[in-house]
N, C-alpha and C positions, 0 to 999 in steps of 0.2 A: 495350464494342464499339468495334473500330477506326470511326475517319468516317472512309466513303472512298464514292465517288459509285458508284453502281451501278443495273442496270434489273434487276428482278424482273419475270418475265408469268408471267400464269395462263391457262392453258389447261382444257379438255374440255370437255363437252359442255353444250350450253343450261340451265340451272335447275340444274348443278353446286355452283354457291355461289360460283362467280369474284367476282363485285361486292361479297358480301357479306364475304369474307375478304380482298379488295384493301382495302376501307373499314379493316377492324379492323385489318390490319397497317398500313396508313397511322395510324390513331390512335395505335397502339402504339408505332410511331416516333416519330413527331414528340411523344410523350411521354416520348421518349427523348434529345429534343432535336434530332435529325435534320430536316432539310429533307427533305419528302414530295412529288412530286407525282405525283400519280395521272391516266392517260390510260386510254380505252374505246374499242376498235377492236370495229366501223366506226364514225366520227368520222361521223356522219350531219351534222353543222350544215356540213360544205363539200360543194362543187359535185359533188363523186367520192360521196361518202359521200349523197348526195341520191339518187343515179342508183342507188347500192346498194341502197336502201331500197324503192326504186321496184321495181326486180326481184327483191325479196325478196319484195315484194307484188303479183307479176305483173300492175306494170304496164310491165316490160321485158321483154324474151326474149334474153338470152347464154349464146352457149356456156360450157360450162367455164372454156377456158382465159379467153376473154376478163372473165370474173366473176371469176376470181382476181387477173388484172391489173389489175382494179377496187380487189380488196381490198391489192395488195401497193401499188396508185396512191397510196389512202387513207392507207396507213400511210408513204410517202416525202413527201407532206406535211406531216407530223411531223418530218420526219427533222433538222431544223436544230432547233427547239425541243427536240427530246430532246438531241442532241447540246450546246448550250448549258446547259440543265439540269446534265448531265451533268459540263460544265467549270465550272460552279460547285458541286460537289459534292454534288449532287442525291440521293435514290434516289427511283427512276422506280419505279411498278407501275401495270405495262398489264394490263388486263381483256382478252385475247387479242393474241396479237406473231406472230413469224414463224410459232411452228409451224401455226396453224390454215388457212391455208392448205396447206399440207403436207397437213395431216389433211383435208381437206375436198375440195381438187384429189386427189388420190390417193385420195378413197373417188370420186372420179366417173372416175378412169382417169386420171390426169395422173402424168406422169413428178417424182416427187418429189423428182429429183437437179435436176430443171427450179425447181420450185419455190422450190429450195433458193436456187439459182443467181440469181436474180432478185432474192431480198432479201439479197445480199452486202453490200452499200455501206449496207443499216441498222444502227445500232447493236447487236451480239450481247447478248441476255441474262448478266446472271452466274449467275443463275437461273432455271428455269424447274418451274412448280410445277404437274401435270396434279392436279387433283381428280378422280378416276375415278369413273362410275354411269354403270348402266347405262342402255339407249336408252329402256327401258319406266319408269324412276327418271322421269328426264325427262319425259315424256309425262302422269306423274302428276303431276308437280311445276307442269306448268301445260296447264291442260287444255282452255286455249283461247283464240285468235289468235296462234296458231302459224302462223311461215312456213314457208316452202316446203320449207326446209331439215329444220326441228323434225317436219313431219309426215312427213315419210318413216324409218321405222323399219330397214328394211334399208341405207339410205345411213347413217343413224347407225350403226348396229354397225360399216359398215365405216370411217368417222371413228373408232370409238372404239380399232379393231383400228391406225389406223395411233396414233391420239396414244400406245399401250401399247408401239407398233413404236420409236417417237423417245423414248419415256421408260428404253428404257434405255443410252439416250448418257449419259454425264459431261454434268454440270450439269443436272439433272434430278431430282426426286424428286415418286414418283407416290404419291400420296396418295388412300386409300379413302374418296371423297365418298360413301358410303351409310352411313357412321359418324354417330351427334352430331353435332353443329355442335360443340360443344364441343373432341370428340377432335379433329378435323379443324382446328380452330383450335391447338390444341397443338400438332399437328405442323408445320401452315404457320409458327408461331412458330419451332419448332428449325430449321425448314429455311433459312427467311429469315437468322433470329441466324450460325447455319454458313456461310451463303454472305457475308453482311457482315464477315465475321471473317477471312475467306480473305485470305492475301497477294496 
């Protein structure tokens, strides 16, 4: 496998398997001799990602858009550490990156082309990996102190219909998270190995 520095995020929906398949590819690599480091958006331990956590548990009240600027705020915090990372030839894997705001503003009515536009100046993924399940998969996977987000079932479906919307861009590949963990880890392996490999 070429070493060549690159960000990996995973994307979908709450109790997906994101954390647990960013973990196993990070072992994977860095048993591969690779420098790993692994980030998880929203970054709750700073002052932005505080305020997130707060209105996730109502004890904020923001609009849409301004809850997204929240989240795109959180992740420009990052933005010089990934970048660093990055020029010492890193591979990054983020637990959620640009698209979920995408997915999440655009299931609450936000111009996605807005969304877009706002995380320009962050590092672009070389990949991006959606685990797909459905919003009732979720819902069973953790059946309690769910945020605000988690317990609305019709808002998930419509997150899920945009991350299915954005997974069929180039650099992307969507993967059936209602499979094994096993299968689901086979293929986050070939898709990772494919996208490190790319000139």
């Amino acid at each position: 496998m070429i070493q060549r520095p690159a960000l990996i995020a995973f994307e979908g929906l709450d109790q997906s398997g994101k954390q647990t398949q960013a973990e196993g590819l990070r072992d994977l690599l860095s048993n591969d001799g690779r420098r790993v480091e692994l980030l998880s958006f929203p970054d709750y331990a700073t002052s932005i990602g505080s305020e997130i956590s707060r209105a996730l548990h109502g004890e904020r009240h923001y609009a849409p858009d301004v809850m997204q600027l929240l989240y795109v705020t959180n992740r420009y915090e990052k933005r010089g550490l990934i970048e660093g990372w990055l020029a010492e030839g890193a591979v990054i894997l983020c637990d959620r990156y640009l698209a979920s705001s995408i997915a999440y503003g655009e299931a609450q009515g936000l111009d996605p082309v807005w969304l877009t536009a706002v995380q320009r100046f962050l590092p672009a993924p070389a990949l991006t990996i959606l685990l797909d399940i459905a919003p009732e998969t979720a819902v069973q996977r953790k059946s309690s102190g769910r945020d605000r987000y988690e317990r609305d079932l019709e808002l998930l479906s419509r997150v899920r219909a945009s991350y299915r919307r954005q997974a069929a861009q180039a650099g992307w590949a969507r993967i059936d998270g209602e499979q094994p963990r096993a299968a689901v880890t086979a293929e986050v392996i070939s898709a990772a190995r494919t996208a490190l490999a790319r000139p």
